[in-house]
C-alpha positions as CSV (number, residue, x, y, z in Angstrom):
1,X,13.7,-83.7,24.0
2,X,11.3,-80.7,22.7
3,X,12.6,-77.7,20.7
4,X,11.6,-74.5,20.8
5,X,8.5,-73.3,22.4
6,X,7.3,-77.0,23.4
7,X,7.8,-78.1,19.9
8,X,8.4,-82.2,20.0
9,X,11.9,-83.2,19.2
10,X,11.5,-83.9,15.6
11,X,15.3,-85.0,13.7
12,X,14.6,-82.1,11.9
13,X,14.1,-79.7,14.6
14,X,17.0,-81.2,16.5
15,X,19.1,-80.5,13.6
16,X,18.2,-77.0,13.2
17,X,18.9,-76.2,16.8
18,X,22.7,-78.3,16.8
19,X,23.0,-76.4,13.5
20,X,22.2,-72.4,15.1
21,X,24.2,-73.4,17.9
22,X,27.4,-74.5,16.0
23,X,27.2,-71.3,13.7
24,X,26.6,-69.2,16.8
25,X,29.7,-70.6,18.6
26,X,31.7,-70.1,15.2
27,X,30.4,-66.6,15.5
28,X,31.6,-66.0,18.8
29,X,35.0,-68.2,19.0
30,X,35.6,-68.0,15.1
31,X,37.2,-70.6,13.5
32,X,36.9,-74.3,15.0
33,X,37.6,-77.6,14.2
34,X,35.0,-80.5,13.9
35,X,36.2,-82.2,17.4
36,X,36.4,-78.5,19.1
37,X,33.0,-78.2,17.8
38,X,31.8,-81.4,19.1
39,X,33.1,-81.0,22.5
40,X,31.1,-77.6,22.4
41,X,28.2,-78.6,21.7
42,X,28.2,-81.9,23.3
43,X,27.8,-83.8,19.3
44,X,29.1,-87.0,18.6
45,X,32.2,-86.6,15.9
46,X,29.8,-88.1,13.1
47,X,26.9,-85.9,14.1
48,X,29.3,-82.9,14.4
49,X,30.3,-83.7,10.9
50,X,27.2,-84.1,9.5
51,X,26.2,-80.7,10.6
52,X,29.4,-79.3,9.0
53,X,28.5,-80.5,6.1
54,X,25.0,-79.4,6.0
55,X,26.0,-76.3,7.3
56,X,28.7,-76.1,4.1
57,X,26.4,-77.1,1.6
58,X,23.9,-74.0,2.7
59,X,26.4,-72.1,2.4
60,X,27.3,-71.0,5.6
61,X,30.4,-72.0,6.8
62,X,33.5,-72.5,4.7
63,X,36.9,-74.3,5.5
64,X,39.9,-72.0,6.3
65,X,43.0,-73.6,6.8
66,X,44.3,-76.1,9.5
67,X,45.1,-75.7,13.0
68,X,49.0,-76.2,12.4
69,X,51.5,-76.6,15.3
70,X,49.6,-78.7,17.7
71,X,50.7,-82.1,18.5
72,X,49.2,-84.6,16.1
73,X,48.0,-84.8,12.6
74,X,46.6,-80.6,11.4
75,X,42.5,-80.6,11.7
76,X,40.8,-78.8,9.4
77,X,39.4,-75.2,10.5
78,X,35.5,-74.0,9.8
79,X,34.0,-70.6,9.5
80,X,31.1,-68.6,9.4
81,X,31.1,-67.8,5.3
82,X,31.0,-64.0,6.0
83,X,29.7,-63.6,2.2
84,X,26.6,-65.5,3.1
85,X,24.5,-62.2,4.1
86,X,25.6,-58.4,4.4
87,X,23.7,-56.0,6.6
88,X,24.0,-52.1,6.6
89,X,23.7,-49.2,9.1
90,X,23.0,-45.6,9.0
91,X,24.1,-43.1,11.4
92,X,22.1,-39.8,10.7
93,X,23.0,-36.5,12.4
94,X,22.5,-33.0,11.4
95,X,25.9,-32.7,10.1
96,X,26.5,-35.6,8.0
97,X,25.2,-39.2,7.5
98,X,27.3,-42.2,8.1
99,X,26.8,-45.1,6.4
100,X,29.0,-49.1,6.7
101,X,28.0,-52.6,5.7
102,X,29.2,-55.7,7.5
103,X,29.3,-59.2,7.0
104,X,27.7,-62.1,8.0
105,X,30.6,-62.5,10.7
106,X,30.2,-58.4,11.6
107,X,33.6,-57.5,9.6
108,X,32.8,-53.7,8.3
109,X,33.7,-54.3,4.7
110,X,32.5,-51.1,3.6
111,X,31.7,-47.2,4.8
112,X,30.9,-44.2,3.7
113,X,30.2,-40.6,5.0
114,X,27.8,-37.9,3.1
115,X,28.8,-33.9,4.1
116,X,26.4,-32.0,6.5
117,X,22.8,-32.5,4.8
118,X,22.8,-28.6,5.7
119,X,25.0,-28.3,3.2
120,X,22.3,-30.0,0.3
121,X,19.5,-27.4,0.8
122,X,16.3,-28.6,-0.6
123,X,17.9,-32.3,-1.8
124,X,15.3,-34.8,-0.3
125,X,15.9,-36.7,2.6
126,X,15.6,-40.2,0.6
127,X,17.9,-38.6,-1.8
128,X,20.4,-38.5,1.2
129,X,19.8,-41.7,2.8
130,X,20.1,-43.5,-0.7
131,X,23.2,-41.7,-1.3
132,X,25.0,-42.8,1.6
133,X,23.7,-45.9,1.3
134,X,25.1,-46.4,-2.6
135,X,28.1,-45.2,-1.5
136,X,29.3,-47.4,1.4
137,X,27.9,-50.8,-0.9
138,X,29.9,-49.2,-3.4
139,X,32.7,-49.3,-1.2
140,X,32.0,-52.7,-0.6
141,X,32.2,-54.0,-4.2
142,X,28.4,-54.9,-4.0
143,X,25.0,-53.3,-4.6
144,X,21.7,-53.0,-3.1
145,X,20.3,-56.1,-3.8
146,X,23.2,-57.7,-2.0
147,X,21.7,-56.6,1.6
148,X,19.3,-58.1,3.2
149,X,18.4,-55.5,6.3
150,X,19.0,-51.6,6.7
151,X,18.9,-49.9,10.2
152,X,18.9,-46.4,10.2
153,X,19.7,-44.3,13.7
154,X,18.5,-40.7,14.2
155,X,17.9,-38.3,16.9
156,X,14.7,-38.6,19.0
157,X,12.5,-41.6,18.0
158,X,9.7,-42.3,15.2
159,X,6.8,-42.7,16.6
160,X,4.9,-46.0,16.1
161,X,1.5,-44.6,16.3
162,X,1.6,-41.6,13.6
163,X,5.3,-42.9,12.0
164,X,6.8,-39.6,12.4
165,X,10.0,-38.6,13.8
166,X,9.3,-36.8,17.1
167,X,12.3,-35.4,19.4
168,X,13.9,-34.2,16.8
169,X,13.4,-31.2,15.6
170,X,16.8,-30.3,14.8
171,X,17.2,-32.8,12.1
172,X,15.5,-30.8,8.8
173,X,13.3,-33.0,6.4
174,X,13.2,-35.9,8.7
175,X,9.6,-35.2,9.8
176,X,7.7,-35.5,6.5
177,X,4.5,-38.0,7.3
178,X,5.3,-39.9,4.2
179,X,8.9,-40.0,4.6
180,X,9.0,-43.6,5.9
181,X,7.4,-45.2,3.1
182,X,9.0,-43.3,0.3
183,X,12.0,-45.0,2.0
184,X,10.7,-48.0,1.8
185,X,9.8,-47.4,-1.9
186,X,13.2,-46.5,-2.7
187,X,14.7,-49.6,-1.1
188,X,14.8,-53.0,-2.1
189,X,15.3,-54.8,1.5
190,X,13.0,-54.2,4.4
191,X,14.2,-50.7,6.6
192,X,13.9,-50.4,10.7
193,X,15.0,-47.2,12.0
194,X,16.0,-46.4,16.1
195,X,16.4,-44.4,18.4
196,X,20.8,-43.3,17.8
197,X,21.3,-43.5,21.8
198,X,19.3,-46.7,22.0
199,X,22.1,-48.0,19.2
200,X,24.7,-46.7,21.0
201,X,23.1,-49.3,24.7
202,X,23.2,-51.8,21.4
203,X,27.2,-51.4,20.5
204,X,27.6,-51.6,24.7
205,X,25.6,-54.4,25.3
206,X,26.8,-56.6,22.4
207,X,30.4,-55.6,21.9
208,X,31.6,-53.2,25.0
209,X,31.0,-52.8,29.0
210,X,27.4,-53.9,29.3
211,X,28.2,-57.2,28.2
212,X,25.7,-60.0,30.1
213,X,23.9,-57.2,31.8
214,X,20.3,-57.0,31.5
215,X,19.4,-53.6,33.3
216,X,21.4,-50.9,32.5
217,X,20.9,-47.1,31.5
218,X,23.6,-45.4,29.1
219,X,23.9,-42.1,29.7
220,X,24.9,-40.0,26.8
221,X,26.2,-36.9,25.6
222,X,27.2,-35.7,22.3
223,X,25.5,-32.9,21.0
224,X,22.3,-33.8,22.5
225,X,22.3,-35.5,26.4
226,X,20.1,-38.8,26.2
227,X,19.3,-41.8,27.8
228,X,19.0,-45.3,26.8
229,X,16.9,-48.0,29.4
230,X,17.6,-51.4,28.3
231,X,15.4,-53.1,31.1
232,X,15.4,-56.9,31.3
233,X,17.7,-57.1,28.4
234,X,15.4,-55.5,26.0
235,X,15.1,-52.0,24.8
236,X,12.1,-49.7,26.5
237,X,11.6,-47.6,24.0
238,X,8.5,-45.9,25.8
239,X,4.7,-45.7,24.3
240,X,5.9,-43.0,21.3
241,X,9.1,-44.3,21.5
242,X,10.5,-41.1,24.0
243,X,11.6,-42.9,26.9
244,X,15.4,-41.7,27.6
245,X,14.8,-38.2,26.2
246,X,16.2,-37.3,29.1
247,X,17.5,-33.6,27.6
248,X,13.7,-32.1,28.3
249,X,14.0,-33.3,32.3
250,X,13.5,-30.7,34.6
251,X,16.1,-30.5,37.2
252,X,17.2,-28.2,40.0
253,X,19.7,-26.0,39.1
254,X,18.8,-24.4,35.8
255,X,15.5,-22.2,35.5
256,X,12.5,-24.1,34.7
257,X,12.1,-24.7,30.6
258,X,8.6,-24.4,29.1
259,X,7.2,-26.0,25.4
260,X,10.3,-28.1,25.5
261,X,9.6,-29.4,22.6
262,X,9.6,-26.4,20.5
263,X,13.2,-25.1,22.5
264,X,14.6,-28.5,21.4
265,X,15.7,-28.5,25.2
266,X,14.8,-29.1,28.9
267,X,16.5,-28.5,31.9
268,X,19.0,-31.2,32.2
269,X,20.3,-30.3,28.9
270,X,20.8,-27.0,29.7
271,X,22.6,-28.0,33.3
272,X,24.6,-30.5,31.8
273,X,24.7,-30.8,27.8
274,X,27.5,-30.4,25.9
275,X,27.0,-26.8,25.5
276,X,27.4,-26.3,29.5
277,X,30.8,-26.7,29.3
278,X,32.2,-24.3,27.5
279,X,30.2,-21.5,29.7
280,X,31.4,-23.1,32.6
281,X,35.1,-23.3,31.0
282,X,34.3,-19.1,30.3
283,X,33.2,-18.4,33.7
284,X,36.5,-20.2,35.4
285,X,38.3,-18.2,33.2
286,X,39.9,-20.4,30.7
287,X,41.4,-19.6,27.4
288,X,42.0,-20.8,24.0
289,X,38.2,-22.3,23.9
290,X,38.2,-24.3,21.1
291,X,35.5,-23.4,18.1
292,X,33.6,-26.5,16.5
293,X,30.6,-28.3,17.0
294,X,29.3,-28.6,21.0
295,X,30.6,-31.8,21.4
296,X,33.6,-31.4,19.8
297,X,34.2,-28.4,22.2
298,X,33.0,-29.8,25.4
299,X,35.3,-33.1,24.6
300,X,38.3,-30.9,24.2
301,X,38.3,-29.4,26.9
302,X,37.3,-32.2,29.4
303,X,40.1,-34.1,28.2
304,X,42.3,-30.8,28.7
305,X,41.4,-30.9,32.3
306,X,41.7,-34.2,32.8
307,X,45.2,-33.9,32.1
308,X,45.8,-31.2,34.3
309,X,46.4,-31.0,37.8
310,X,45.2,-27.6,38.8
311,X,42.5,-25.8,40.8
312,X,40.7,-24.3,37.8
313,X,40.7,-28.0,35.8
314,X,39.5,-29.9,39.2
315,X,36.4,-27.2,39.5
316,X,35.6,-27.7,36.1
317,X,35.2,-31.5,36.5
318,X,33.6,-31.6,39.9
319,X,31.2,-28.9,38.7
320,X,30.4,-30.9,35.7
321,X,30.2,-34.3,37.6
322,X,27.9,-32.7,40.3
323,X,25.5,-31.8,36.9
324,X,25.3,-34.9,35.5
325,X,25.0,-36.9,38.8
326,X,22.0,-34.2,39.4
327,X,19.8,-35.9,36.5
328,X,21.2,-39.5,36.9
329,X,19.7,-39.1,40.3
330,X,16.2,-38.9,39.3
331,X,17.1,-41.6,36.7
332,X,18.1,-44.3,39.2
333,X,15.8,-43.9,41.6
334,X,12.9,-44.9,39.5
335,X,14.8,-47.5,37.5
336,X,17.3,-48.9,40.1
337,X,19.4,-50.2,37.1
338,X,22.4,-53.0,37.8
339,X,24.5,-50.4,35.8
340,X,24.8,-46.9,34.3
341,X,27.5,-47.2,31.4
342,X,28.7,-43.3,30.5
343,X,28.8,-42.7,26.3
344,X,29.1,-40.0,24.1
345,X,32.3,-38.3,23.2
346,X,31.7,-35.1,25.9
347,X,31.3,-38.3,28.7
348,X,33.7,-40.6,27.5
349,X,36.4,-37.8,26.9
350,X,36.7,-37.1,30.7
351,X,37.8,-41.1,31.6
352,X,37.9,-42.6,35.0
353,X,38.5,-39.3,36.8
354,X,35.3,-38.2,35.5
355,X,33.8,-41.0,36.1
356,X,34.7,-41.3,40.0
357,X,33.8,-38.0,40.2
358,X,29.9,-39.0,38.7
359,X,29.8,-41.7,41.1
360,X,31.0,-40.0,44.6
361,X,28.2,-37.3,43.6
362,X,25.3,-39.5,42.6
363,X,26.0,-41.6,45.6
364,X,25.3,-38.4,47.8
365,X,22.4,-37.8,45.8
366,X,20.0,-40.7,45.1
367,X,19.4,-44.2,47.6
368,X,20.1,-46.2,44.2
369,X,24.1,-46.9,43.9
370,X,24.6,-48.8,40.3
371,X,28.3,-49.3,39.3
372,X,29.0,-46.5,36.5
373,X,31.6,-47.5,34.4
374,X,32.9,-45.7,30.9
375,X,32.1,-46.8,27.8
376,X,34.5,-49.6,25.3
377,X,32.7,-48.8,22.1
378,X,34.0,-44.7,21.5
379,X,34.4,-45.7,18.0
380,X,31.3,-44.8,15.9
381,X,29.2,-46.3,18.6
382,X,25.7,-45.5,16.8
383,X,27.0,-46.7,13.8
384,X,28.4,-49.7,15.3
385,X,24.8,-50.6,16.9
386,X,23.1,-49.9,13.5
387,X,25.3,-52.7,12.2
388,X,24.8,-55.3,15.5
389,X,21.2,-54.6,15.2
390,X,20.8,-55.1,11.6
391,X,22.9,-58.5,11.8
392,X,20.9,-59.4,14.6
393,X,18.5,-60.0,12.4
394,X,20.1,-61.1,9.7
395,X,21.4,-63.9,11.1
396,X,18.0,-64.9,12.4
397,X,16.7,-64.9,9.3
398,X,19.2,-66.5,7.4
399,X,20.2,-69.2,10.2
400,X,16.6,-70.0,10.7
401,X,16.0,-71.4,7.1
402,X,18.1,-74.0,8.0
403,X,14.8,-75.3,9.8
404,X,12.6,-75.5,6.9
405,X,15.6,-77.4,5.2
C-alpha cells in the first residue's frame, strides 16, 4: 500500500492515515465505539484500539460515556476532544463586526458583536478587529493565545497582488496598504481573510444545500448582490480576487453604469439589489414600507408578499424573479454550473415561491438549466463559513502532526 502522494506504506504513514480517518469519522458521526470504529474503517479490533489510544494520548479524542440500552455488555463511547484546538471567524460589514470561536468539533463556544464601525469615527480598523476578536474569546473563557487560525470576511476581495481590499469601497479604513500586516502584528496566530459571499458558498457547501456538489454558483443578496463560483470543488476567486462581483454586471434593463467602481454599483445591482425592491414595492403602490437597512427592507417585504395572495404581491415577485433570472442568465451560460444555491436574507426571505419563480424565468432565458434551490444556512452564514474555513485548517494542522509522531 502507498500513502499519500505515492509515498511507500511506511507503519508510520499507515498509522497516520487510519488515525485522520478515525478522527474524521468521529467528526462527522460523533461519538463511536471502538468496534463501530473498526467496522468503519475496515481495522482489526486491536489495531482500532491501538489508534484510540494514540489518538487519546495526543490528546485528541476523549471517552464520553457508554452506549447504554443495546443488547449486551455497554461499550465505551470516543470523541473528538473539542478543547484540543479553537478557531475563530470574523464577519465584517459596514454596520457592525461579528465575531465567534468554535471548537475543534465546530461547537460555537463563543460570540460577540461590535456596534456599526460608523459609529467609532477615527478608531483604527485593527482597533476594531481586535476588539471583536477579545470579546468573543472572552466570551469563550479563553484568550488569544488559545487560537490557532483567524479568518476574517469582508466585502469585495484583497487583492493578492498589491494586498489591498478592492470592491469595497463602502467599508471605511479597510483599504489602508499596510492594514494587513499591522493585523498580523497585532495578532498572535496566522490571519487569512475572504471574500464574505465566497464564505457564505463555504457554510453551503460544508453544512447546507451544496453538500457533495462540486460546481455550483451562490447567488447572493444582502446589502450588496454577489456571486460565489466554487468550480470543481474549489473556490475561483479570479486573478485580483473579483470573480463573482457580480453587482458591477451590465445587464439589460437598467441604463448602462460607467466607473463602476467609484458608484460602488453596476447594472445588475441596480436591476436587482436589495435597494430595487422597495422602488418596485413604491411604484405598485404599497404601503407601510419598512425603514432600516436595504436588506432588512427588501426581506420584509418579500416575505410580506410571499404570504399574500394578491395581484399587487404576485407582480412584485414575478418582477423581481424576472431581475434576478436576467443576471443569472449571463452567469450560467458561461459557467454551466450543476447548481445555483439562492443566499442572502433579500433571496432567502422570498422561499420556494420565489424560487420557482427564478427558475421558470431563467429557464426562458439562458440554454443552461441548473437546479436552483434556497439556501439551509440563513443563520449567520458568513460567519458560519469564517468558522468552517478556519477549522478547515485547523484540523489539518493539528491532525497532521500525528504523522510526525
Amino acid at each position: 500500500m502507498a500513502g499519500p502522494n505515492g509515498t511507500p506504506g511506511t507503519p508510520r504513514v499507515l498509522r497516520a492515515m487510519n488515525d485522520r480517518a478515525a478522527l474524521d469519522l468521529l467528526l462527522e458521526h460523533g461519538p463511536l465505539s471502538r468496534t463501530r470504529i473498526g467496522k468503519l474503517t475496515g481495522l482489526s479490533k486491536p489495531t482500532a484500539s491501538q489508534l484510540l489510544a494514540r489518538l487519546e494520548a495526543a490528546g485528541l479524542v476523549h471517552e464520553t460515556g457508554t452506549s447504554e440500552g443495546r443488547p449486551g455488555p455497554n461499550a465505551q463511547l470516543y470523541a473528538v476532544n473539542p478543547a484540543a484546538a479553537y478557531a475563530a471567524g470574523l464577519d465584517v460589514t459596514p454596520y457592525r463586526i461579528r465575531a465567534a470561536v468554535a471548537d475543534l468539533t465546530g461547537r460555537t463556544v463563543g460570540a460577540f458583536e461590535l456596534p456599526s464601525p460608523g459609529r467609532r469615527a477615527g478608531e483604527p480598523v485593527v482597533r476594531q478587529v481586535t476588539d471583536a476578536l477579545d470579546g468573543a474569546v472572552k466570551a469563550a473563557g479563553l484568550t488569544r493565545a488559545d487560537l490557532r487560525r483567524v479568518v476574517i470576511g469582508t466585502p469585495g476581495a484583497f487583492d493578492p497582488g498589491t494586498g489591498r481590499l478592492r470592491y469595497a469601497s463602502h467599508l471605511p479604513g479597510w483599504h489602508s496598504p499596510s492594514l494587513l500586516d499591522e493585523l498580523a502584528a497585532a495578532l498572535p496566530m496566522p490571519v487569512e481573510y475572504e471574500n464574505d459571499v465566497n464564505l457564505a458558498a463555504v457554510a453551503e457547501q460544508r453544512l447546507g444545500v451544496a453538500r457533495g456538489h462540486d460546481d455550483f454558483v451562490l447567488l447572493w443578496s444582502q446589502e450588496g448582490l454577489g456571486a460565489a463560483l466554487v468550480l470543481g470543488g474549489r473556490l475561483h476567486r479570479g486573478w485580483t480576487g473579483g470573480a463573482g462581483e457580480v453587482g458591477f454586471l451590465p445587464v439589460p434593463g437598467t441604463p448602462l453604469v460607467r466607473h463602476v467602481t467609484k458608484a460602488n454599483s453596476g447594472g445588475y445591482q441596480e436591476l436587482a439589489g436589495s435597494q430595487a425592491v422597495p422602488r418596485m414595492a413604491t411604484a405598485l403602490g404599497y404601503d407601510n414600507i419598512p425603514t432600516g437597512t436595504y436588506a432588512d427592507v427588501a426581506s420584509a417585504l418579500v416575505a410580506r408578499a410571499v404570504g399574500q395572495d394578491t395581484a399587487q404581491a404576485t407582480v412584485l415577485l414575478t418582477t423581481y424573479a424576472t431581475r434576478l433570472a436576467t443576471g443569472l442568465a449571463s452567469l450560467v451560460s458561461v459557467l454551466d454550473p450543476e447548481l445555483v444555491v439562492l443566499s442572502g436574507s433579500a433571496l432567502t426571505s422570498g422561499g420556494e415561491r420565489l424560487r420557482a419563480l427564478i427558475q421558470a424565468e431563467l429557464e426562458e432565458l439562458a440554454a443552461s438549466r441548473p437546479r436552483l434551490v434556497v439556501g439551509e444556512v440563513v443563520e449567520q452564514p458568513v460567519l458560519r463559513g469564517a468558522l468552517e474555513s478556519a477549522l478547515a485548517t485547523t484540523r489539518d494542522e493539528v491532525f497532521d502532526t500525528l504523522s510526525l509522531r
